[in-house]
N, C-alpha and C positions, 0 to 999 in steps of 0.2 A: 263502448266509450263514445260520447260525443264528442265532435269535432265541429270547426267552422268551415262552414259550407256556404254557397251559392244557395238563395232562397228556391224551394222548389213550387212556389207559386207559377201559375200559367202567365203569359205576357210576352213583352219583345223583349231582347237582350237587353238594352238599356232599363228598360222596367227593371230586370230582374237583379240588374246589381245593385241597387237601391234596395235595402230591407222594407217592408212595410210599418209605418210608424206606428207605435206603440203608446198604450197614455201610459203604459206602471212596467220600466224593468228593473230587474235586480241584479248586483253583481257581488262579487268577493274577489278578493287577491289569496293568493298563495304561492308565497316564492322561496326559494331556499328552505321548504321542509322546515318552520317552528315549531312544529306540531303536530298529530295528526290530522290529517286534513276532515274537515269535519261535514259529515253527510245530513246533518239538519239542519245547515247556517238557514239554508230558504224557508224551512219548514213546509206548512202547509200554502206557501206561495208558490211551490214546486207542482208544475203540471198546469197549472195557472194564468201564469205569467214567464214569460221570458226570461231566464236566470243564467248569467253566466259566472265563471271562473277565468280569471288570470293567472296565467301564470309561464315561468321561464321552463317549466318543464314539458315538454311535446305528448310524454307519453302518461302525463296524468290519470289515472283511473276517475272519471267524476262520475255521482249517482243518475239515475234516468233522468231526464227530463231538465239537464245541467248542459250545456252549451259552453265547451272547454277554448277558451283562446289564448293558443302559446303565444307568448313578448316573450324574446327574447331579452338577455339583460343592455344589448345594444351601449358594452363600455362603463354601465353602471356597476355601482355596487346593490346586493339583493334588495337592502334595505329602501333605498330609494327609487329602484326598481319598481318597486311593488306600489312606489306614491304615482308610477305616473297616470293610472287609469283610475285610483283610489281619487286623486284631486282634481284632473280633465275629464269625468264623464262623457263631456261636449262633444270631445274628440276623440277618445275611445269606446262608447259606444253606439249602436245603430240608433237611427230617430227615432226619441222616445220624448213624452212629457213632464215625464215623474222619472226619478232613479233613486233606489233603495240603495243604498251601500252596508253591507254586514261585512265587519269582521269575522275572520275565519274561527274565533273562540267565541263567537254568538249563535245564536239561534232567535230566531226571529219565532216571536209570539203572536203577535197584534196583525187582524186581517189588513193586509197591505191597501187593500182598495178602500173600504172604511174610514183608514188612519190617511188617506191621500184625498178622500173624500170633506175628511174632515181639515185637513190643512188647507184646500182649495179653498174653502171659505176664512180664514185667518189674515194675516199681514201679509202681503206680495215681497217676498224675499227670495234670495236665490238659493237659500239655503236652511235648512230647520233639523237646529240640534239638540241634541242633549249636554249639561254640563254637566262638567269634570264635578265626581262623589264627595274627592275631598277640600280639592281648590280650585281659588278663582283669579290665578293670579299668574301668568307666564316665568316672571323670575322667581316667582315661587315655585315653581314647577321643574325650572333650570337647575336648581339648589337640588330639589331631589335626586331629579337625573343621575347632575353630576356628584353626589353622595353614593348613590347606588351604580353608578360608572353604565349606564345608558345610554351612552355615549361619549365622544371624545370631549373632554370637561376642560380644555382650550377653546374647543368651539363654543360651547353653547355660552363659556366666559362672554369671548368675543360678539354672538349675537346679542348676549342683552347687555352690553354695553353699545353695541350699536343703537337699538331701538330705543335706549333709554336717550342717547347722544340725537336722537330724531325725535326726542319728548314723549314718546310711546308711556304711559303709567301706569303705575301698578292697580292691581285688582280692576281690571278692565275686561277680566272674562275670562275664563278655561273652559275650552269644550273637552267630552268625553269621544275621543278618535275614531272610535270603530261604528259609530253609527250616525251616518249622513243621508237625509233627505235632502235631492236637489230639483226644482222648478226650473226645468229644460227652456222654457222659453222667456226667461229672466234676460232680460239686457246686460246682466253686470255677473251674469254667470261666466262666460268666457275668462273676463278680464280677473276672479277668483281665481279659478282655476289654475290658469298660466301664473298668476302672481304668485301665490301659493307656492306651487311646485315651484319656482324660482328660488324661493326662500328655503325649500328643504336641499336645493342644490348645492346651495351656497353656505350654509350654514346649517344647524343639526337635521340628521333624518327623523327624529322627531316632532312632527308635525305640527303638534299643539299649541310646542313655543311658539311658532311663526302664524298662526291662524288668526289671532284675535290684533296682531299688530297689522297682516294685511287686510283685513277684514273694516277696521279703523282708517286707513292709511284713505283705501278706496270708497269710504262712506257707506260701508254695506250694515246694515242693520240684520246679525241674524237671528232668527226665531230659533228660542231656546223653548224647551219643554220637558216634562217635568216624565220619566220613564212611566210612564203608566198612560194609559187609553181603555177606556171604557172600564173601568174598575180591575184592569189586572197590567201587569209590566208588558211593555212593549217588545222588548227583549228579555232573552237569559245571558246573562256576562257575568263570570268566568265558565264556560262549558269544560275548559282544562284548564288545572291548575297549574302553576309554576313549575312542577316536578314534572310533569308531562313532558315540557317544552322543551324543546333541543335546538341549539343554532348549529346547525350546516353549515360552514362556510361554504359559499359558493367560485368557482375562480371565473374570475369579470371575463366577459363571450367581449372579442373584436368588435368596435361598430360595425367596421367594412365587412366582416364576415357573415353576417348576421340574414337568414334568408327572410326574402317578405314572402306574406303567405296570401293569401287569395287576395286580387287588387280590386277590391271593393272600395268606394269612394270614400267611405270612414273610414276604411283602414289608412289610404294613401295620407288621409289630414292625421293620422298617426302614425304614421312612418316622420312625416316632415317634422310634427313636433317633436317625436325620439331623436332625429338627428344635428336640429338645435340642441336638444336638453344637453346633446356627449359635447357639442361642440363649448357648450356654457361652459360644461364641466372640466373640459381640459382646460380654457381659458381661463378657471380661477384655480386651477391645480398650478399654472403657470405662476401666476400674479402671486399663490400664497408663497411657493419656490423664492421667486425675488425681494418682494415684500413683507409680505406676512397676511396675518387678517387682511380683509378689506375694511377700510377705514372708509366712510360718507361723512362728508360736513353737511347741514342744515346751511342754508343758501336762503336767507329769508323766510317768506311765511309757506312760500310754495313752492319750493326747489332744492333737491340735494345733488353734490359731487363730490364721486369719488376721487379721495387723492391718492397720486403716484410718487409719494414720500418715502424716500430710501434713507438712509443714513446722511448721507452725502447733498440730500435736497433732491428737488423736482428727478424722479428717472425717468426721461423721456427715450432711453434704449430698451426700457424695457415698455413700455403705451406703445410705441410703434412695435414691437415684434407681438406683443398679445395682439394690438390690430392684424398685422401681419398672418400669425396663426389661425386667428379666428375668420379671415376673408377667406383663406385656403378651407379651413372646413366648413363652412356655408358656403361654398364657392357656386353650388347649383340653385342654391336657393334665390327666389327671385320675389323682394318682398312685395313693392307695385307692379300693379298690371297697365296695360297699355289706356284703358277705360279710363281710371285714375287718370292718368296724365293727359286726355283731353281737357278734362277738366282744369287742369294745372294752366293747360293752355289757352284756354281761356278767360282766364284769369290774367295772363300776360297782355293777349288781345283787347280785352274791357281796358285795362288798367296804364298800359304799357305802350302796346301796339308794337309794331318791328320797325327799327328805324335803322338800326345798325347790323343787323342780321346777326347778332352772335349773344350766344348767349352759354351759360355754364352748370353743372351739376355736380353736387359736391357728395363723393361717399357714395360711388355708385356700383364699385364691384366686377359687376359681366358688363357695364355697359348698354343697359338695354334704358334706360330714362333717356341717353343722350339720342341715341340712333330713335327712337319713338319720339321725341318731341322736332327732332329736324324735317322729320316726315310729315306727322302732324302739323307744324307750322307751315311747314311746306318753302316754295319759292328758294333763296338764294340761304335759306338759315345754314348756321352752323354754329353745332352745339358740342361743346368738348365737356368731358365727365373727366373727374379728379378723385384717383385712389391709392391710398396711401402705400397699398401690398403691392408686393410686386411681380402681381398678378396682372398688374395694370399692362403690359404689357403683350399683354396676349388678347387682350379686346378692341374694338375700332376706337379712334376717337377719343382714345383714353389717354391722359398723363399720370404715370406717377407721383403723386403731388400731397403734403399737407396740407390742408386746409386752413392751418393756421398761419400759412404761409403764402404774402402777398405776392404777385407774379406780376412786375411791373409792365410786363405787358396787356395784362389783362385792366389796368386801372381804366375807369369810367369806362370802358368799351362794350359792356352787356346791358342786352335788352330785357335779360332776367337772370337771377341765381335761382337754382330749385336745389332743395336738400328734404330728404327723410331720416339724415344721417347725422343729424347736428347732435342728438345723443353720445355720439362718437366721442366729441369734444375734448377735453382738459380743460379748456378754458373757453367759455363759450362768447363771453365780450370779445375776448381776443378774436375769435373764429368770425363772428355778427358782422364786425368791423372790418374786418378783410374783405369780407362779401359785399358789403356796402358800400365799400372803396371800389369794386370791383364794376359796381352800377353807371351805368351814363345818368345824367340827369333825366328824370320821369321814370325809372327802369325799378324793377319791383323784383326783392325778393319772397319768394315762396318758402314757406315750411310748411311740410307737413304733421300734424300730431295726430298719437292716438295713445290711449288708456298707457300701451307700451311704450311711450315716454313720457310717464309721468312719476313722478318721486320712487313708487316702487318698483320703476324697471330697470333701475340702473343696475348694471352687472361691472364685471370688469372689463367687459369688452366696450359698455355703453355709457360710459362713466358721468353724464350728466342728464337730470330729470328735472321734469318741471311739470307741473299743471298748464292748463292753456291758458287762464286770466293771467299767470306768474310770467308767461312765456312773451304774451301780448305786453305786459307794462314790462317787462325786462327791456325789451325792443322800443318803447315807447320812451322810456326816462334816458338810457345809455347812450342811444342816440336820436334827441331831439333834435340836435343841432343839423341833421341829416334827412329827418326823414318822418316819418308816421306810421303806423299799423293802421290800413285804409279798410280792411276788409278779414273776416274771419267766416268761410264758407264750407259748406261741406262737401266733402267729394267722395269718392267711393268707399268699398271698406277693403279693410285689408282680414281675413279671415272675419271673425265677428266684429270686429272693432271700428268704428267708423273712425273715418278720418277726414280734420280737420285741415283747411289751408290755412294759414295765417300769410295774409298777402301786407308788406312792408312795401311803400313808396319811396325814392329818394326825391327828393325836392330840387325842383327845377331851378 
């Protein structure tokens, strides 16, 4: 049996926990036993190429030349499980250029380097699939489902009345699931990925419905094709039929339990994204408990929020304890780095300058933006961070605090607001306008944006998105009487995803 190992190339220790980059790998899922596990998904790409298997079970038997890496289900259910490497390639496997994805009831036909040869030269996409045999239409595809009970047929109700309520239309594309090419060094492969899986979090483990609405959402163009290459099928799909197939239930493995296996630098960036994914997931298991679905308004042309509408109107007992819950499990996670917040800072120094020495950080967790930018600024600063869990009290610097919640002490006395956390919101005029009351005259706040706050990242814990032009006149019309949007720069990234400042002036 193959296992995951330390590369046994020659080099220094640091060389050697870096895999050596690859232009073509392959991988499969197999989780919870649907089937027989299948020894030709690779076919003659086996011995060739790089080919792994996923999967939650450790003691998998895989054929020669198959490279087995146990995931854990880390709190999930199998189903979703088995999406998180299926839809993050990025971040579950080692550096490659190209990545095959076969379903475990394919067998891969078509010379992989050929068919990768021949896509290099095509449309620059981050992704080139095949469509769905019979339809092309996600609520049409939800209707089957839930006829043939493929899932819970409350959910998939609620997702496409969501995406329909965000203008998402019909017959806008069905891909066919089990087979994905992805273009590893695509800019807007990340920001799929993660999207993606977000939406099979939150709403069905069937992948299809939610592809072609995020795929839309984020302006991705994907390259469809037609199963056939060089005059024969690219694949063979069904290799088992129905009667073969058997569902396992599997019983859901503790995150906290869950051991990490060799700490190679891809796996660590898929450790982090496993441990958001459970933290999502408890956080809409909460939110469905109180509320129900997750309801999003459309917010104009470029911005959706989530509302917290109970019976009773606005539950804001229950926004703060999902905030609450969800700081406690990302409690290690640390989304900016200290790099980033030079930048931030000087953007206060161009813009701002320090006159008053105080300045504030909204939605900041551990603590680490405040204690970094007083240093950075340096001299007499002092930077207080406002979090709403009450975890706030265990880090320097920190208050306890809503953000939507003015602190008459703080009125006009800062030399800057910084926030990455305005996602967080409820109401985000509400939240903009505290901070801008919060400004001395000349004093600028910062936001930061990336791909992950934009319409498709809102979750329960993140309940408002915006695109960055939406974000920029949002700030611009709400309060002109106040201020301006003087500057929109770029600063560091935050994992792949760059990220934008949007720097707001208050007016002297």
């Amino acid at each position: 049996m193959s296992s995951l190992s330390k590369p046994s190339s020659a080099g220094s220790e640091a060389e050697a926990d870096v895999p050596r980059r690859q232009r073509i790998v392959l991988f499969s899922c197999y989780y919870g036993r649907p089937e027989p596990l299948n020894p030709d998904v690779f076919s003659t790409a086996r011995g060739r190429f790089p080919c792994y298997v996923f999967s939650d079970n450790s003691d998998l038997p895989v054929p020669e030349h198959v490279t087995l890496i146990h995931d854990p289900l880390v709190g999930l259910d199998v189903n979703r499980a088995s999406r998180r490497a299926k839809l993050m390639p990025d971040v579950y496997l080692p550096p490659c250029d190209w990545s095959i994805y076969l379903d475990n009831n394919m067998s891969l036909i078509a010379d992989a380097e050929r068919l990768v040869d021949f896509l290099e030269g095509q449309e620059d996409s981050p992704i080139y699939i095949t469509p769905h045999p019979e339809r092309d239409c996600a609520f049409d595809e939800a209707q089957v489902c839930q006829e043939n009970n493929r899932d819970d047929p409350a959910v998939m109700s609620a997702q496409m009345q969501h995406y329909a309520a965000l203008g998402f239309p019909h017959n806008a594309g069905l891909l066919h699931g089990g087979f994905l090419i992805r273009r590893h060094g695509h800019k807007m492969l990340s920001e799929l990925g993660r999207h993606w899986f977000e939406q099979v979090l939150r709403f069905s483990r069937r992948d299809q419905l939610s592809f072609s609405f995020v795929a839309q959402t984020l302006g991705i163009t994907p390259f469809y094709m037609d199963n056939e290459f060089e005059g024969k099928p690219m694949y063979h799909w069904p290799v088992y039929q129905a009667v073969e197939r058997r569902d396992t239930p599997m019983k859901k493995q503790s995150f906290w339990s869950r051991s990490i296996k060799p700490n190679l630098p891809w796996r660590r960036k898929r450790n982090s994204a496993s441990r958001i994914a459970a933290a999502n997931t408890t956080v809409a298991e909460l939110y469905q408990s109180k509320i129900g679905n997750m309801v999003a308004e459309k917010k104009g042309s470029g911005a959706v929020l989530v509302k917290y509408e109970a019976a009773h109107g606005f539950d804001y007992e229950t926004y703060r304890e999902i905030q609450n819950v969800g700081n406690k499990l990302k409690i290690d996670y640390q989304w900016v780095g200290r790099t980033h917040l030079e930048r931030v800072a000087s953007m206060v120094r161009e813009f701002s300058g320090i006159k008053t020495h105080f300045g504030l950080c909204h939605g900041t967790r551990r603590g680490n933006e405040q204690l970094w930018l007083s240093q950075i600024l340096g001299g007499e600063m002092q930077v207080i961070g406002t979090e709403i869990a009450d975890t706030a009290k265990d880090f320097p610097n920190t208050v306890q605090w809503d953000f939507h919640v003015e602190n008459p002490e703080w009125i006009g006395k800062a030399d800057f607001v910084y926030s990455n956390s305005w996602d967080h919101s409820y109401d985000p005029e509400l939240a903009f306008g505290v901070w801008i009351d919060s400004l001395r005259p000349g004093g600028v706040l910062v936001l930061d944006w990336t791909e992950g706050h934009s319409e498709t990242g809102v979750t329960e814990m993140d309940p408002f998105g915006a695109t960055l032009d939406h974000l920029q006149s949002m700030l611009n019309q709400a309060f002109a009487d106040r201020g301006k949007v003087v500057a929109c720069r770029e600063g560091d990234k935050h994992e792949h995803q760059q990220i934008w400042m949007v720097v707001f002036q208050k007016d002297l």
